[in-house]
TIVO-2410 file (N, C-alpha, C; in nm, 3 decimals):
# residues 113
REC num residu      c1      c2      c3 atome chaine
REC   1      X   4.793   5.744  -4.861     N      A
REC   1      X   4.837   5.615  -4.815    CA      A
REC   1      X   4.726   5.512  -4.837     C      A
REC   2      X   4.775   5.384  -4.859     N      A
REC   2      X   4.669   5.311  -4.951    CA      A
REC   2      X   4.641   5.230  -4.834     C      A
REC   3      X   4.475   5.146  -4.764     N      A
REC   3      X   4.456   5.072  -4.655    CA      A
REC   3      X   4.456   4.976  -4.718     C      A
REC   4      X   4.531   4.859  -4.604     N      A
REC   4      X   4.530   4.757  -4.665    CA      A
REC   4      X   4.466   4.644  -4.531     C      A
REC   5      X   4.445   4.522  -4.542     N      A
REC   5      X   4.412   4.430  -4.436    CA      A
REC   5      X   4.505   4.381  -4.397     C      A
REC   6      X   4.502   4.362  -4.270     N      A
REC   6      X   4.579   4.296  -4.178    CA      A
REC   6      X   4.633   4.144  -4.250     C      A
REC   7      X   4.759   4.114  -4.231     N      A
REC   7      X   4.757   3.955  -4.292    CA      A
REC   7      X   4.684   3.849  -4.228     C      A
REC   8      X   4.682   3.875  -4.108     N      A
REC   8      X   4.560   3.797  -4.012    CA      A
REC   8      X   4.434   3.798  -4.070     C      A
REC   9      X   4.371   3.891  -4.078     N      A
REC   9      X   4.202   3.890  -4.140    CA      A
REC   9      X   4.289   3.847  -4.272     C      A
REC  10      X   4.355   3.867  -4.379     N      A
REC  10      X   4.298   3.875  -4.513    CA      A
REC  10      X   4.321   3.684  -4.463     C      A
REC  11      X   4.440   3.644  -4.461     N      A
REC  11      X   4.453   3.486  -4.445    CA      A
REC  11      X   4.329   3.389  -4.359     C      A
REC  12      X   4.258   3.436  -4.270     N      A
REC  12      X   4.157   3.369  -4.230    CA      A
REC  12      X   4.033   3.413  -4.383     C      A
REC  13      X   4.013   3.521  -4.432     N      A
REC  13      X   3.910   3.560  -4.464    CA      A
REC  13      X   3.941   3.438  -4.607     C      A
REC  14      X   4.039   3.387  -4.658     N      A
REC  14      X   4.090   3.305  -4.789    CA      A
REC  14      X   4.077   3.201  -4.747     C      A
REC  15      X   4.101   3.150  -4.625     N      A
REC  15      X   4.066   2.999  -4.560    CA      A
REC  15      X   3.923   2.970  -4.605     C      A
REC  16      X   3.870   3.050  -4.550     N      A
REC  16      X   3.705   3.041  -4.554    CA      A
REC  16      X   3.643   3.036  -4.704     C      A
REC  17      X   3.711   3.121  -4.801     N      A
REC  17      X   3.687   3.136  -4.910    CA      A
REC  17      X   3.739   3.029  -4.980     C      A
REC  18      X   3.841   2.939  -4.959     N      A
REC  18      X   3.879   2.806  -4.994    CA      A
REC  18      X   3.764   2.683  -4.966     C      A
REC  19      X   3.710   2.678  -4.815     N      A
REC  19      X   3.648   2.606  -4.799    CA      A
REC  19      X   3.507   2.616  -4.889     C      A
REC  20      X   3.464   2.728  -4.876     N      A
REC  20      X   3.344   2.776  -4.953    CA      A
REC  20      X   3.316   2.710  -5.099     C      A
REC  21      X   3.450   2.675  -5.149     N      A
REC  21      X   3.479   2.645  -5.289    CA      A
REC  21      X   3.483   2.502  -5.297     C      A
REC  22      X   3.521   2.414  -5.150     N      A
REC  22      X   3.522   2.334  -5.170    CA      A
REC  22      X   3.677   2.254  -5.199     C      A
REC  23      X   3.758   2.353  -5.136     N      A
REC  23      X   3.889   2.295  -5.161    CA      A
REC  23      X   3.935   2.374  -5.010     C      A
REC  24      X   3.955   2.275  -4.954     N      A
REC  24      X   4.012   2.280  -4.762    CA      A
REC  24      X   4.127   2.332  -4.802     C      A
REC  25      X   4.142   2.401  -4.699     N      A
REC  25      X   4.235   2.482  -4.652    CA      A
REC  25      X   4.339   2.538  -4.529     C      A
REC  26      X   4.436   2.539  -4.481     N      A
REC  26      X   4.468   2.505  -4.376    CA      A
REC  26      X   4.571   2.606  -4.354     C      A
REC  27      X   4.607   2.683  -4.197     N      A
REC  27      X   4.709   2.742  -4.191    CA      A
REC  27      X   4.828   2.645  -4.096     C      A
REC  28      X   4.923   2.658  -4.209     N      A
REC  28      X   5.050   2.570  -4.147    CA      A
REC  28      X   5.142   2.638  -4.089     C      A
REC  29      X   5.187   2.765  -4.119     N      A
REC  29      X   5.252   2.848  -4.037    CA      A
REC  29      X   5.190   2.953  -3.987     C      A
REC  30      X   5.170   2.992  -3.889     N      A
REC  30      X   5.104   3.157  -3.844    CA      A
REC  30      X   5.273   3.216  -3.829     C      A
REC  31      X   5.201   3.357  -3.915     N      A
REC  31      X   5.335   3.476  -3.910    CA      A
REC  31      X   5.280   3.621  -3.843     C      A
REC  32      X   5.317   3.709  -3.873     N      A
REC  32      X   5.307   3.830  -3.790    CA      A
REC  32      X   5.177   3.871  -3.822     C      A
REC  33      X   5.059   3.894  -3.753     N      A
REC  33      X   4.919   3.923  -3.782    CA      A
REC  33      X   4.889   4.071  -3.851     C      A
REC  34      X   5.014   4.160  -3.868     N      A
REC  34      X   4.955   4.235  -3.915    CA      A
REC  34      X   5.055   4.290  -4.055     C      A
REC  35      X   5.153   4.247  -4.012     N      A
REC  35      X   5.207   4.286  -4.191    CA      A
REC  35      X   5.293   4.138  -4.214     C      A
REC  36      X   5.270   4.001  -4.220     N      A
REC  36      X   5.362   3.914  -4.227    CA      A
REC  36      X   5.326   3.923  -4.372     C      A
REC  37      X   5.426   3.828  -4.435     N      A
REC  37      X   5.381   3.776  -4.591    CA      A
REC  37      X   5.362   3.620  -4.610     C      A
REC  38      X   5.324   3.613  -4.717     N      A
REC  38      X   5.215   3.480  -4.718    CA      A
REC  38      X   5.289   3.395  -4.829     C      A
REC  39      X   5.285   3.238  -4.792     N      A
REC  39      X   5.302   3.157  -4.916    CA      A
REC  39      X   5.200   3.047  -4.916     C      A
REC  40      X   5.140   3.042  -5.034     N      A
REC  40      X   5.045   2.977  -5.062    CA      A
REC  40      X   5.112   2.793  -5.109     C      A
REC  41      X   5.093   2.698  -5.054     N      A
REC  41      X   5.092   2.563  -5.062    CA      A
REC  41      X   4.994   2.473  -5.151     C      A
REC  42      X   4.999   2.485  -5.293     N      A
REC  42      X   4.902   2.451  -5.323    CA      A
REC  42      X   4.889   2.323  -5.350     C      A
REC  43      X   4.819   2.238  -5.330     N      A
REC  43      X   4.863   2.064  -5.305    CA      A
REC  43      X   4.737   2.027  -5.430     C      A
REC  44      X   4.801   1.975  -5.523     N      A
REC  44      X   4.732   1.909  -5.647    CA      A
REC  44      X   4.727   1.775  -5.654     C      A
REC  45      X   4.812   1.735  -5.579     N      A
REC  45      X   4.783   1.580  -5.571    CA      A
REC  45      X   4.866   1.525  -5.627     C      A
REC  46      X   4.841   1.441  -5.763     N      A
REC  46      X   4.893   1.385  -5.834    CA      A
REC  46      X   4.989   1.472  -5.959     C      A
REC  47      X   4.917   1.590  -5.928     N      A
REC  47      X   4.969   1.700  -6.058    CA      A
REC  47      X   5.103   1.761  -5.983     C      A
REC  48      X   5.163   1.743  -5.785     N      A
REC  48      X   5.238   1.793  -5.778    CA      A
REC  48      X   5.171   1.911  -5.693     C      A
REC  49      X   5.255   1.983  -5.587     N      A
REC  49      X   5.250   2.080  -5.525    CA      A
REC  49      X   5.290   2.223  -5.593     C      A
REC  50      X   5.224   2.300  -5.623     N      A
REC  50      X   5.257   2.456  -5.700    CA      A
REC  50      X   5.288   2.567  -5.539     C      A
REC  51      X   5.382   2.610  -5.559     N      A
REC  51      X   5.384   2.746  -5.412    CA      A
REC  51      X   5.389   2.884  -5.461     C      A
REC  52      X   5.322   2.924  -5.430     N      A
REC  52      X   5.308   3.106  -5.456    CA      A
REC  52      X   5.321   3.202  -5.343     C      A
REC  53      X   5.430   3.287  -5.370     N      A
REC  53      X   5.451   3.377  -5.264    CA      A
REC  53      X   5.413   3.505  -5.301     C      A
REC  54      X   5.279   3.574  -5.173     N      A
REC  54      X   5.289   3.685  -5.173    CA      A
REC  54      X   5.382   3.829  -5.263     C      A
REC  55      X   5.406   3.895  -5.335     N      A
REC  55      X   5.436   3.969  -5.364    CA      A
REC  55      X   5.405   4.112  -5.438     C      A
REC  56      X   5.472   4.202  -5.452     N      A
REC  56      X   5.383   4.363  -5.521    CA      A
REC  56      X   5.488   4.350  -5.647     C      A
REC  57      X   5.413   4.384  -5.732     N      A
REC  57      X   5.498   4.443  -5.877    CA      A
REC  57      X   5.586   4.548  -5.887     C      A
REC  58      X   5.607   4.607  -5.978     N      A
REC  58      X   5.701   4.757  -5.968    CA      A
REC  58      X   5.599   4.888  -5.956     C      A
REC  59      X   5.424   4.838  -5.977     N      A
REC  59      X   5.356   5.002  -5.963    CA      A
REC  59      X   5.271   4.942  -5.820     C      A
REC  60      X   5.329   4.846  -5.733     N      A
REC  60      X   5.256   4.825  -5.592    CA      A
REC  60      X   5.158   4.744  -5.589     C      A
REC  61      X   5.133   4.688  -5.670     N      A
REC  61      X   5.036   4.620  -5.689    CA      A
REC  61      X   5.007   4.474  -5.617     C      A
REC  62      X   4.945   4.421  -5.577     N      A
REC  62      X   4.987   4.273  -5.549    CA      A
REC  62      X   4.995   4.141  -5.649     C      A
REC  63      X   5.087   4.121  -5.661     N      A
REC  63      X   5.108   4.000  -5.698    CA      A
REC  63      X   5.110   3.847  -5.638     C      A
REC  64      X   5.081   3.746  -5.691     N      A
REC  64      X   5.174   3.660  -5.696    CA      A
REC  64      X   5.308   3.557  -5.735     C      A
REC  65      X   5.381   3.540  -5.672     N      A
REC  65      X   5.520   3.508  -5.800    CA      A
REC  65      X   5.554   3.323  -5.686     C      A
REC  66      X   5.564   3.264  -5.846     N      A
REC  66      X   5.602   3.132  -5.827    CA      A
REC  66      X   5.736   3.088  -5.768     C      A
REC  67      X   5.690   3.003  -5.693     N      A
REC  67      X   5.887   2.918  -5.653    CA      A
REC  67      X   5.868   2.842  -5.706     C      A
REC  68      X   5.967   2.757  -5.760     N      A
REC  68      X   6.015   2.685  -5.803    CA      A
REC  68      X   5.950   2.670  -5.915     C      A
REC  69      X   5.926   2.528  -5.968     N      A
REC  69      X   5.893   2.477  -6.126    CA      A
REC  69      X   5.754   2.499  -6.107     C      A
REC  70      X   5.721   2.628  -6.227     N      A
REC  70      X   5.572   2.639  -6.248    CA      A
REC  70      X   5.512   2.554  -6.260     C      A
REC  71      X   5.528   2.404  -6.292     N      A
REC  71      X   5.438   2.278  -6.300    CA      A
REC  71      X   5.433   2.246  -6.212     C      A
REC  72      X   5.508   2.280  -6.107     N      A
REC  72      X   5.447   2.237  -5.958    CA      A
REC  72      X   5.585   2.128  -5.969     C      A
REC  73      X   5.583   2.075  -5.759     N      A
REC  73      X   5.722   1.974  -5.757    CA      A
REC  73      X   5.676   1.885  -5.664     C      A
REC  74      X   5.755   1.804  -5.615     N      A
REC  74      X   5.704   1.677  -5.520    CA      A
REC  74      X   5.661   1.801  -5.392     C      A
REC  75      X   5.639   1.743  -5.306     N      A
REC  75      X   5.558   1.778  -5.143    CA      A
REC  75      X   5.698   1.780  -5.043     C      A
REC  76      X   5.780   1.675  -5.082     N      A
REC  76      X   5.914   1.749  -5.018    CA      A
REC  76      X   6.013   1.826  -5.047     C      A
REC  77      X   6.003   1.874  -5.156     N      A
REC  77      X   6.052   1.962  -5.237    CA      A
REC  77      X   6.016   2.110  -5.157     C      A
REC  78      X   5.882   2.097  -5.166     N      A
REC  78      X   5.791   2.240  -5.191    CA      A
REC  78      X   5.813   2.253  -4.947     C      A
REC  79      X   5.824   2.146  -4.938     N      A
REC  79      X   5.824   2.171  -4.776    CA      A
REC  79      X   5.964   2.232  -4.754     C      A
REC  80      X   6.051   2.140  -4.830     N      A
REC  80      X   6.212   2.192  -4.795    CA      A
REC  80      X   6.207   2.338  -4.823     C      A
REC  81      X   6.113   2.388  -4.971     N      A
REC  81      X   6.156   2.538  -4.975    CA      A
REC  81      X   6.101   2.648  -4.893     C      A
REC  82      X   5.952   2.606  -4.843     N      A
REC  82      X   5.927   2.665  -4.707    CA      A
REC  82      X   6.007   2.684  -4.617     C      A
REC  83      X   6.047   2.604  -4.542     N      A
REC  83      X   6.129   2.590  -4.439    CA      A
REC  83      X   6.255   2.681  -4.514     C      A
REC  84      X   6.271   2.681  -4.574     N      A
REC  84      X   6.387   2.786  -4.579    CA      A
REC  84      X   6.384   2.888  -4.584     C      A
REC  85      X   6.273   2.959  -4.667     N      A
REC  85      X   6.188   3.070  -4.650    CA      A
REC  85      X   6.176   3.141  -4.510     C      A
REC  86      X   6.087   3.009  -4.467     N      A
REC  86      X   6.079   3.050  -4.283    CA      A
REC  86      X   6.215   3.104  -4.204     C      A
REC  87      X   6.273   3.063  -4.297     N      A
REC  87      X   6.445   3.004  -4.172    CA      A
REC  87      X   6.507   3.174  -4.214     C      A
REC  88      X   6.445   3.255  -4.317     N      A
REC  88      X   6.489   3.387  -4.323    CA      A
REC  88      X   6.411   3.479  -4.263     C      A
REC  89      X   6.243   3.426  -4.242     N      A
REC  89      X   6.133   3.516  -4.236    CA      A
REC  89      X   6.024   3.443  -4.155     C      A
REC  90      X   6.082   3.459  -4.014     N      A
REC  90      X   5.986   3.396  -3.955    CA      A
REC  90      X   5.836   3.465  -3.930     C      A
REC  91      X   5.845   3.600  -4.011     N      A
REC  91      X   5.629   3.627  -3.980    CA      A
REC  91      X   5.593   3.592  -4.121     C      A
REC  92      X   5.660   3.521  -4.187     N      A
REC  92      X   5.567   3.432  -4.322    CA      A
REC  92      X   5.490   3.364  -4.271     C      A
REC  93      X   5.332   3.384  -4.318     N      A
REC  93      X   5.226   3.234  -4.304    CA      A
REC  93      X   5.257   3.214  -4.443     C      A
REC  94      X   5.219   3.068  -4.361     N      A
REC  94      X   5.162   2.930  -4.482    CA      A
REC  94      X   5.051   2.883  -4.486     C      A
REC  95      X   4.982   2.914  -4.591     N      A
REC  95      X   4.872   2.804  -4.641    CA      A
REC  95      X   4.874   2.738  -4.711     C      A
REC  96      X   4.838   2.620  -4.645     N      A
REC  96      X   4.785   2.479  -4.742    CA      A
REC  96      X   4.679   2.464  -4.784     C      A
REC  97      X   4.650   2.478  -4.910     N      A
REC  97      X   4.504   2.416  -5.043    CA      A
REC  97      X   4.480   2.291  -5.102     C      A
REC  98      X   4.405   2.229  -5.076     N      A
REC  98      X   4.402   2.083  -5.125    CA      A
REC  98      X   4.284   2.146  -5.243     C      A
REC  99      X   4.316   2.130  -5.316     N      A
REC  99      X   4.313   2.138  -5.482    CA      A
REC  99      X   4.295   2.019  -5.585     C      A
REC 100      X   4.225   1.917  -5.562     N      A
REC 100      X   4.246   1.794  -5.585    CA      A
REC 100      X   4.195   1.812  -5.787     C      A
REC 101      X   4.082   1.920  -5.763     N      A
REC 101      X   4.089   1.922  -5.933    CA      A
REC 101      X   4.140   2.013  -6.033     C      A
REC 102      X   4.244   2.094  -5.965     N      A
REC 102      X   4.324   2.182  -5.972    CA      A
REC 102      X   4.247   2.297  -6.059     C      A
REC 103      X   4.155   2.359  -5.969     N      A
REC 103      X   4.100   2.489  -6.029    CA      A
REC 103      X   4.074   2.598  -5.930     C      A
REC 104      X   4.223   2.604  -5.847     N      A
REC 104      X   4.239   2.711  -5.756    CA      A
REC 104      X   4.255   2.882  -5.829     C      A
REC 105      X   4.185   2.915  -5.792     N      A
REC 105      X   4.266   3.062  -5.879    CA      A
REC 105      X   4.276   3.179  -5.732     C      A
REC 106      X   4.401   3.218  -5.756     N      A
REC 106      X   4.432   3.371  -5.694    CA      A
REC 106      X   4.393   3.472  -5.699     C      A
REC 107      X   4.402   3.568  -5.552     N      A
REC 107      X   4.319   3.659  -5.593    CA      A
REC 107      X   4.396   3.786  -5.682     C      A
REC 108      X   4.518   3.769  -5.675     N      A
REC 108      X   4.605   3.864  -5.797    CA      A
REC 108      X   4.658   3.777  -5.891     C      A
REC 109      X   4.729   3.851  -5.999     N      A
REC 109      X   4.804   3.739  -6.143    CA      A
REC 109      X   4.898   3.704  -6.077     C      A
REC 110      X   4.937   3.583  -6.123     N      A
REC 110      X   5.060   3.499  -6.099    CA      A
REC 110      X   5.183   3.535  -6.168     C      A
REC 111      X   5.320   3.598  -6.158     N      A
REC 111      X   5.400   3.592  -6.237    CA      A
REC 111      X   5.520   3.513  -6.224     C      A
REC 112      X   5.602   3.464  -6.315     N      A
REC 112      X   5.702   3.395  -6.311    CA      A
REC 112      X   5.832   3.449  -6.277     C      A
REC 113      X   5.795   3.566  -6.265     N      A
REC 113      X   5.965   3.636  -6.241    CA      A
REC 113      X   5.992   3.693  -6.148     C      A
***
């Protein structure tokens, strides 16, 4: 059986690692501290909001996989699709990244599908 971190520690431990970088970071939803799943808010500014949700591949792996338009969408766009998210899965956290020079990177690959 494979150990994994709590979503509580790993999501505080990425806050910190955001700030570190220099791109603030914020939790907008708290979800279940120990197995919730996570969507990442990534706020670019002018380039548009990008959201990435938590996910594992087909060999378990972690991923991340995009909503909506990989170029990223307006801020009410990307809130409306949270909230709906939430409205199925209320131990989803949310984090918000202010990303202003858009050179956030994840800690798994991003996929589109």
């Amino acid at each position: 059986m494979e150990t994994r971190l709590t979503t509580g520690l790993w999501v505080a431990a990425h806050v910190r690692t955001c700030f570190l970088a220099d791109m603030p970071a914020f939790v907008v939803a708290k979800g279940d501290d120990a197995r919730g799943g996570v969507i990442l808010k990534i706020n670019r500014f002018a380039a548009g909001v990008l959201l990435l949700e938590q996910s594992r591949d087909f060999d378990g792996g972690k991923i991340w996989r995009i909503l909506g338009a990989p170029e990223g969408t307006d801020e009410a766009e990307a809130d409306s699709r949270i909230a709906k998210k939430r409205g199925f899965d209320p131990d989803l956290w949310v984090i918000e990244i202010e990303d202003a020079r858009g050179q956030y990177q994840p800690d798994a690959p991003i996929s589109a599908l």
